[in-house]
C-alpha positions as CSV (number, residue, x, y, z in Angstrom):
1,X,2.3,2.4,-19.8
2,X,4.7,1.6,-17.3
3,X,3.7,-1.0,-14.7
4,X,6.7,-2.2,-13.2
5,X,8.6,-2.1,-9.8
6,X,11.9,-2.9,-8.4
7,X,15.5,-3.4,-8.5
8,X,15.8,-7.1,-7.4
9,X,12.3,-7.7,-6.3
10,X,10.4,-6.9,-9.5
11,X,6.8,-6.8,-9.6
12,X,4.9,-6.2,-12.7
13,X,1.0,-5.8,-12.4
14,X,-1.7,-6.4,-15.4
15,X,-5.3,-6.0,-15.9
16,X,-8.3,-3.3,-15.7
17,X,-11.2,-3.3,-13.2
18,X,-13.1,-4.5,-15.9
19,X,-10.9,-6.8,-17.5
20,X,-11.2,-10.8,-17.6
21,X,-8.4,-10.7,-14.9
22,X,-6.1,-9.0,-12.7
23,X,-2.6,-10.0,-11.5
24,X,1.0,-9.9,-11.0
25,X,4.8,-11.5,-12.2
26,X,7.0,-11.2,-9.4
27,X,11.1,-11.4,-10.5
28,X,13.9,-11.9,-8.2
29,X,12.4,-13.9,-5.3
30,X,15.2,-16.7,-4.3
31,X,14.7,-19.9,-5.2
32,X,13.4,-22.6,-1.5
33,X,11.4,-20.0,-0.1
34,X,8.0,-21.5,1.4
35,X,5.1,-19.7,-0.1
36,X,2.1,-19.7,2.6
37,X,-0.9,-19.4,-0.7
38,X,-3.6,-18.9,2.7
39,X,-1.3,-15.9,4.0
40,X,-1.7,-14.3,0.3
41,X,-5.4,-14.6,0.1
42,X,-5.8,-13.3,3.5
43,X,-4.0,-10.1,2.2
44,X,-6.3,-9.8,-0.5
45,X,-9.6,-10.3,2.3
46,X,-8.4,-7.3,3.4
47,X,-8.3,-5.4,0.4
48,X,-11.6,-6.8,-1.3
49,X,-14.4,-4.5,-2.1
50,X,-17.9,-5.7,-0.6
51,X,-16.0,-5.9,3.0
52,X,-19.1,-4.2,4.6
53,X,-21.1,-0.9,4.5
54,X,-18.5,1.5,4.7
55,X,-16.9,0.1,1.2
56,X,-18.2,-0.4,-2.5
57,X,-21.2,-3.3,-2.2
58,X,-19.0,-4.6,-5.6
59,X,-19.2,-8.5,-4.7
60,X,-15.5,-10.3,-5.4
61,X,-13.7,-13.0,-3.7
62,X,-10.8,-12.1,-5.2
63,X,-9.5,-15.7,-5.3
64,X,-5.7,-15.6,-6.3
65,X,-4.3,-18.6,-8.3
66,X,-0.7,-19.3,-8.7
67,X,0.3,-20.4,-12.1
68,X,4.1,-20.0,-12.2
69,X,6.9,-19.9,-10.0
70,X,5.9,-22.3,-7.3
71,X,6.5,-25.7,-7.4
72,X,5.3,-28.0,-4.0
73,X,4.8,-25.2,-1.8
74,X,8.5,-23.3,-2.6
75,X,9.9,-21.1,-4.8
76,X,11.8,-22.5,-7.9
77,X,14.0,-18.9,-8.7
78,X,11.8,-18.0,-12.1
79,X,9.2,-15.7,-12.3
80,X,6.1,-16.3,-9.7
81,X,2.8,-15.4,-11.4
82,X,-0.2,-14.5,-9.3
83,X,-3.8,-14.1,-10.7
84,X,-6.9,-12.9,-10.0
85,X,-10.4,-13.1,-12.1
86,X,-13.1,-10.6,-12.0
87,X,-16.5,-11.7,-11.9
88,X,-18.2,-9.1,-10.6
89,X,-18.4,-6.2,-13.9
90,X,-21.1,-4.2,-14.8
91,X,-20.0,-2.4,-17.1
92,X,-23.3,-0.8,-18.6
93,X,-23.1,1.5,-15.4
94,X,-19.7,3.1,-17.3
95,X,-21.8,4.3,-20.3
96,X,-22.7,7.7,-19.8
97,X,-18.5,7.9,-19.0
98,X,-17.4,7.1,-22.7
99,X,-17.7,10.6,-23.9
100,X,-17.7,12.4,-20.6
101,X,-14.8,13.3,-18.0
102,X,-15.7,12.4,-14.2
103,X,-13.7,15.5,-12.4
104,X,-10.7,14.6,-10.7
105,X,-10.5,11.4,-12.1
106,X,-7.6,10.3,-15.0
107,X,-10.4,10.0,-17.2
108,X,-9.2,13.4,-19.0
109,X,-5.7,12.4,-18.4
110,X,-5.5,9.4,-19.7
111,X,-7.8,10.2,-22.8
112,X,-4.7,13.7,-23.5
113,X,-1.7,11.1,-23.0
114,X,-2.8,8.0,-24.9
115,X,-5.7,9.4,-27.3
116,X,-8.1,6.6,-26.3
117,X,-9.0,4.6,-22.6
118,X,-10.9,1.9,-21.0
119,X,-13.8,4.1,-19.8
120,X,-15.2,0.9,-18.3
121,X,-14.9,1.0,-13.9
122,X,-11.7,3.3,-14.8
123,X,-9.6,0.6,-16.6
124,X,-6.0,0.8,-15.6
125,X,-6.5,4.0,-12.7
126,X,-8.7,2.1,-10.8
127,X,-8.0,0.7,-7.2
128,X,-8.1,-2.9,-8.6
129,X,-5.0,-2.6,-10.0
130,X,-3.7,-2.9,-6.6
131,X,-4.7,-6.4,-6.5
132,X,-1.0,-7.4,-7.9
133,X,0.8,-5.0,-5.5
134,X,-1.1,-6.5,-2.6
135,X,-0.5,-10.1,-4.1
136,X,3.5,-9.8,-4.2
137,X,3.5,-7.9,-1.1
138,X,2.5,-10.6,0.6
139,X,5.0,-12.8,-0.8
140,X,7.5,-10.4,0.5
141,X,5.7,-9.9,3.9
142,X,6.7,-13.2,4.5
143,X,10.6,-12.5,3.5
144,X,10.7,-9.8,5.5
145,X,9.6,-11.5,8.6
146,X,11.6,-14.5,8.2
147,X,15.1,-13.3,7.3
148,X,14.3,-10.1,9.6
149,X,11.3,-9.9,12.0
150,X,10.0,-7.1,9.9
151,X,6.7,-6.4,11.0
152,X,4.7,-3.7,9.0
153,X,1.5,-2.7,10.5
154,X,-1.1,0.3,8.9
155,X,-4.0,1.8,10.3
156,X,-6.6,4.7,9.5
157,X,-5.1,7.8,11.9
158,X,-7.8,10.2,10.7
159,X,-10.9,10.3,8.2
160,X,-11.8,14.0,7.9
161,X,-11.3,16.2,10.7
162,X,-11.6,13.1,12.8
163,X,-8.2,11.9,14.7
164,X,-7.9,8.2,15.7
165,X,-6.6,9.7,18.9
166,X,-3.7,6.9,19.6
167,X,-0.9,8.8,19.6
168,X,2.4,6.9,19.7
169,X,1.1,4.1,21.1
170,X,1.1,2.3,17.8
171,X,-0.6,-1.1,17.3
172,X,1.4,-3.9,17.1
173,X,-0.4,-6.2,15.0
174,X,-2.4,-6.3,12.5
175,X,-5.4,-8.2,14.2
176,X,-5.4,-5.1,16.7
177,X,-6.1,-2.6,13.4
178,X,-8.6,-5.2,12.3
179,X,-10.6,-5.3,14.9
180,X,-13.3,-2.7,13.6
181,X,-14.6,-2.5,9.9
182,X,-13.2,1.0,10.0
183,X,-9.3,0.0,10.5
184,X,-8.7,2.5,13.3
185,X,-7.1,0.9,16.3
186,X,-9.1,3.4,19.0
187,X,-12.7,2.2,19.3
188,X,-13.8,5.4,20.4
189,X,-11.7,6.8,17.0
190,X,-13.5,4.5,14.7
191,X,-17.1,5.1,15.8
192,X,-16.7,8.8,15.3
193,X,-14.9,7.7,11.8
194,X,-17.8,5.3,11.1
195,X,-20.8,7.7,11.7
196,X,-18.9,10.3,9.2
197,X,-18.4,7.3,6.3
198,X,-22.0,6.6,6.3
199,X,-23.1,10.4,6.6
200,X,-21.1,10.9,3.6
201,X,-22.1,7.7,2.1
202,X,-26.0,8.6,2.4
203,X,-25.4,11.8,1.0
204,X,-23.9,10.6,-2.5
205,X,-20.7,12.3,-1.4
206,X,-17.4,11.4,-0.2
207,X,-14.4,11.6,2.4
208,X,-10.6,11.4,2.7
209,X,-7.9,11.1,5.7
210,X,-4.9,9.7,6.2
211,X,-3.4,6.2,6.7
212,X,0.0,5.9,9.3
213,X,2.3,3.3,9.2
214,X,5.3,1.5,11.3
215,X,7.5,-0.7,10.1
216,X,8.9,-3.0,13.2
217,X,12.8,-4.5,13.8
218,X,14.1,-2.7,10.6
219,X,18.1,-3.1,11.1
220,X,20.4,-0.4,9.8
221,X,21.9,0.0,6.3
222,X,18.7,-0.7,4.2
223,X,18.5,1.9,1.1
224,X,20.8,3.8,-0.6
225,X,22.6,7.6,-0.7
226,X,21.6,10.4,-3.0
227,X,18.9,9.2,-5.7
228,X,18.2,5.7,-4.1
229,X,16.9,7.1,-0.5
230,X,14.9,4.3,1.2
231,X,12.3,7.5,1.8
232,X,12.4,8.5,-1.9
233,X,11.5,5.1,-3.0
234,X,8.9,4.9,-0.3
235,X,7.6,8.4,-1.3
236,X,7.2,7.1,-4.8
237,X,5.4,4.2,-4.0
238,X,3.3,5.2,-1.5
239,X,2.5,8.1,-3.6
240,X,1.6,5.7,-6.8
241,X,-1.4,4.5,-5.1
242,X,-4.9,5.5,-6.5
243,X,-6.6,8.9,-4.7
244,X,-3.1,9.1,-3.0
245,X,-2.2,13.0,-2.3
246,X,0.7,13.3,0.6
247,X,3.3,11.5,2.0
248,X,5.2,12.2,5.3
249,X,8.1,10.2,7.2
250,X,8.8,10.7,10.9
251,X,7.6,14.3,12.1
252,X,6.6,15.0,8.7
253,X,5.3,18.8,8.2
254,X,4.5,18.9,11.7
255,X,8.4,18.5,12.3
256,X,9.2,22.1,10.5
257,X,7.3,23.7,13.7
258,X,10.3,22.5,16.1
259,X,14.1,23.8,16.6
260,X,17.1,21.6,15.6
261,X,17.2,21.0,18.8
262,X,14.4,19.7,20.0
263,X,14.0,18.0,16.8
264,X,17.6,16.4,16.8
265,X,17.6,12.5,17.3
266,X,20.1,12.1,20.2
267,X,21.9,8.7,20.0
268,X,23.3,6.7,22.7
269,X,24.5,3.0,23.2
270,X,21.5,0.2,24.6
271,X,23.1,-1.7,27.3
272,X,21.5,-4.7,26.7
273,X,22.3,-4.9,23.0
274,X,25.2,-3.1,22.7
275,X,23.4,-1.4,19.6
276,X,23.6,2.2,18.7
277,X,19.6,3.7,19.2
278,X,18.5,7.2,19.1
279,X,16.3,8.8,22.5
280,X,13.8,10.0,20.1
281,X,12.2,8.9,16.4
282,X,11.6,12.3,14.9
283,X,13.5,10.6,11.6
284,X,11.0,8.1,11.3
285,X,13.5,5.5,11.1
286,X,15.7,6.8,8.3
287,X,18.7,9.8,7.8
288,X,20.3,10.4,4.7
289,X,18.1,7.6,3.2
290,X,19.3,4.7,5.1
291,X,17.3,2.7,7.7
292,X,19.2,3.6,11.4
293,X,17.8,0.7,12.9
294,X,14.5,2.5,14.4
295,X,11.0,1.9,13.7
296,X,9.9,3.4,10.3
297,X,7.2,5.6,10.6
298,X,5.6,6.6,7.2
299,X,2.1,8.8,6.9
300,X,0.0,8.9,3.9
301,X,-2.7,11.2,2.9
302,X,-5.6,10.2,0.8
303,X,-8.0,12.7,-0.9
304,X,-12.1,11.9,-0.8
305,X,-13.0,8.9,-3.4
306,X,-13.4,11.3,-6.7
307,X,-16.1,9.3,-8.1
308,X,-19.3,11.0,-6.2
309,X,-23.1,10.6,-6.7
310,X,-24.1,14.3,-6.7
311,X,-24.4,15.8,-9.8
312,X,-20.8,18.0,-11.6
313,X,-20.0,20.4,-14.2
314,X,-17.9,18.4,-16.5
315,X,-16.8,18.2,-20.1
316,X,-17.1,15.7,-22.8
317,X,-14.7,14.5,-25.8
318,X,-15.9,17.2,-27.9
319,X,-15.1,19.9,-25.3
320,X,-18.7,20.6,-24.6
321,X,-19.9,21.5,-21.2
322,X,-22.2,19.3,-19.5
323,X,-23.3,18.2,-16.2
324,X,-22.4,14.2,-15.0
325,X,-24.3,12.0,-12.6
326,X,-22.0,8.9,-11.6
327,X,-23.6,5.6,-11.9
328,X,-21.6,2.3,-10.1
329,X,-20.5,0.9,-7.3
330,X,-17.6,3.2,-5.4
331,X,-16.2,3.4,-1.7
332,X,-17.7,6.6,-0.1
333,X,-14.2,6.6,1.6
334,X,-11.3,4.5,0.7
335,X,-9.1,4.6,3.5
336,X,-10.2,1.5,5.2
337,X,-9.6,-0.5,1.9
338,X,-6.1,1.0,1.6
339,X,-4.4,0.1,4.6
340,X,-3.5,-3.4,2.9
341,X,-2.4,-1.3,0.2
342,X,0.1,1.0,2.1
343,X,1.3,-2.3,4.1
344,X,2.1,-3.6,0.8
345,X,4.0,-1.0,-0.8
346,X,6.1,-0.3,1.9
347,X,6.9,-3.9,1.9
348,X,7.4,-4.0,-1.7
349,X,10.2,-1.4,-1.1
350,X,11.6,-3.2,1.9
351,X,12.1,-6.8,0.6
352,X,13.7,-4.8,-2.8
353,X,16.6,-2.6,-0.5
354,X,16.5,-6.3,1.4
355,X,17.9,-8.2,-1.1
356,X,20.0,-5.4,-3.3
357,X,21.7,-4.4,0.3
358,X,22.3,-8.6,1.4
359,X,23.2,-8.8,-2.4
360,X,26.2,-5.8,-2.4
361,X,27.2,-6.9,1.5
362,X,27.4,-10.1,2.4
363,X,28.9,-9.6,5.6
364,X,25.6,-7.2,6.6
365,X,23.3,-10.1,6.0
366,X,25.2,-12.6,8.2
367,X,24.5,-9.9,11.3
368,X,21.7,-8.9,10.5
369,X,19.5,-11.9,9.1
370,X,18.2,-14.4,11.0
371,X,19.4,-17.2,8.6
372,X,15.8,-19.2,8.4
373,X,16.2,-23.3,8.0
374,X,14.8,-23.1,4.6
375,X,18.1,-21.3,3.8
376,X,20.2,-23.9,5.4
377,X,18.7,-26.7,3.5
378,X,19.8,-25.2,0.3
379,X,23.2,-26.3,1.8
380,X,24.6,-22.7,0.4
């Protein structure tokens, strides 16, 4: 079952939602990089069930240890190793699932592919797998800012037919998308969003929407032509994430409604800078694959949490019909949980065309990296 990502940042998650534990080995992370443990379980706050009343009440800390890679606060160059115990199972709710398919789950899936599965809180499909992406995302967070100024912020734009209503005014930080339980940077927004969650909630039923995404200071040159496209590799990861459906950069769908044209990113010179820009962002950052040096804008689409409390027709192991009433702890919506996760996997793919680009051109890093001290003290 491949769980592996990366060329030069490799990140390999382990575990099942009901498992003893969850984690991640991270690869390729240079050797004297400070590793800020509070700024990694502060990702993983934000990605914890139990958060509030919007979320599943399941009741984790989600306390990461580090038992490799890490010694007095830096990096040593081997593989770091990140894990995370769960204490909070109850499995018995999973029963009636052992010989029956939840719809839209991987429960059939996985039981046609492999011939057996962890019916227990969905084993390896669950969410908690994410735990490791999150984990080594914020290990690369921290690259990213340092070498770069690479500042990746997510936030819910819509849950249902409800729009956060921002616009392009795009929040800048992440304490501005954290500001409400719902992760919608418009107050107004995330009321309507809220009322909606908790209708759903009460009725046993569920919701989806869609999570945007900005990416701040990306220089130009990051990702590669043809089959290594920055957005391909972003497509794919975003896309790997549990209950994810769509995936749009820059205008997205809505872009095939315009002309060339008016669609056409003019470029011109910034006087201050000297840099080349573009007058408009309709790319989202990236043509033919590369970063141009302009804010990445990514949009995800997430369909309503499959696991429901109203009863379904369903089928069990022995291809008899039946009907299924879930049992368990589940999100009615699980966009305000995953905009950790799409922060995370975008950085994921960032720090990995980071390093593979400042690995292939030397002379690109020393213009466009900031050079941090811990570098210098290597005396490289």
């Amino acid at each position: 079952m491949p769980s592996s990502w990366g060329k030069i940042f490799k990140v390999s998650t382990f575990g099942e939602s009901h498992g003893e534990s969850v984690g991640v080995v991270v690869e390729g992370v240079p050797a004297g990089i400070p590793i800020r443990l509070e700024e990694i379980q502060n990702d993983l706050n934000r990605r914890r069930p139990g958060q509030s009343n919007l979320t599943t009440p399941r009741d984790e800390t989600d306390r990461v240890r580090v038992v490799s890679g890490v010694f007095e606060g830096k990096t040593i160059g081997s593989p770091i190793t990140l894990i995370v115990d769960n204490q909070n199972t109850i499995s018995k709710d999973y029963e009636n699932l052992k010989t029956a398919f939840r719809p839209s789950h991987a429960d059939y899936t996985y039981q046609v592919k492999y011939g057996f599965r962890a019916h227990v809180g969905g084993g390896r499909s669950s969410v908690r797998e994410t735990i490791g992406r999150v984990a080594a995302a914020a290990i690369a967070r921290m690259i990213l800012k340092d070498d770069l100024g690479i500042e990746t912020v997510a936030w819910v734009d819509s849950i249902g037919r409800i729009e956060s209503g921002i616009g392009e005014s795009y929040p800048k930080s992440r304490d501005e998308v954290d500001r409400n339980e719902v992760r919608c940077p418009n107050s107004e927004g995330a009321a309507k969003m809220r009322e909606l969650i908790l209708q759903m909630k009460e009725a046993g039923d569920s919701v989806g929407g869609t999570i945007k995404c900005v990416s701040y200071n990306l220089p130009p040159g990051l990702g590669d032509p043809v089959y290594d496209k920055l957005d391909g590799d972003l497509a794919k990861a975003i896309l790997s994430i549990p209950a994810c459906k769509g995936f749009e950069v820059g205008s997205g769908f809505g872009g095939t409604l315009l002309t060339g044209s008016t669609h056409n990113d003019e470029f011109y010179v910034e006087e201050k800078t000297g840099r080349v820009r573009t007058k408009t962002n309709n790319s989202g950052g990236l043509q033919g694959g590369i970063s141009n040096g302009e804010e990445l804008v990514v949009r995800a689409a997430f369909k309503p949490t499959s696991t429901i409390f109203k009863k379904q027709n369903t089928v069990t192991l022995k291809g008899e019909e039946t009907t299924l009433e879930a049992k368990g702890r589940h999100d009615p919506c699980v966009l305000p949980r995953a905009v950790p996760i799409v922060e995370a996997v975008v950085n994921l793919v960032l720090v990995d065309a980071y390093l593979y680009q400042r690995a292939i051109n030397p002379l690109w890093f020393q213009k466009w990296a900031r050079i941090p001290d811990y570098y210098k003290d290597l005396n490289l």
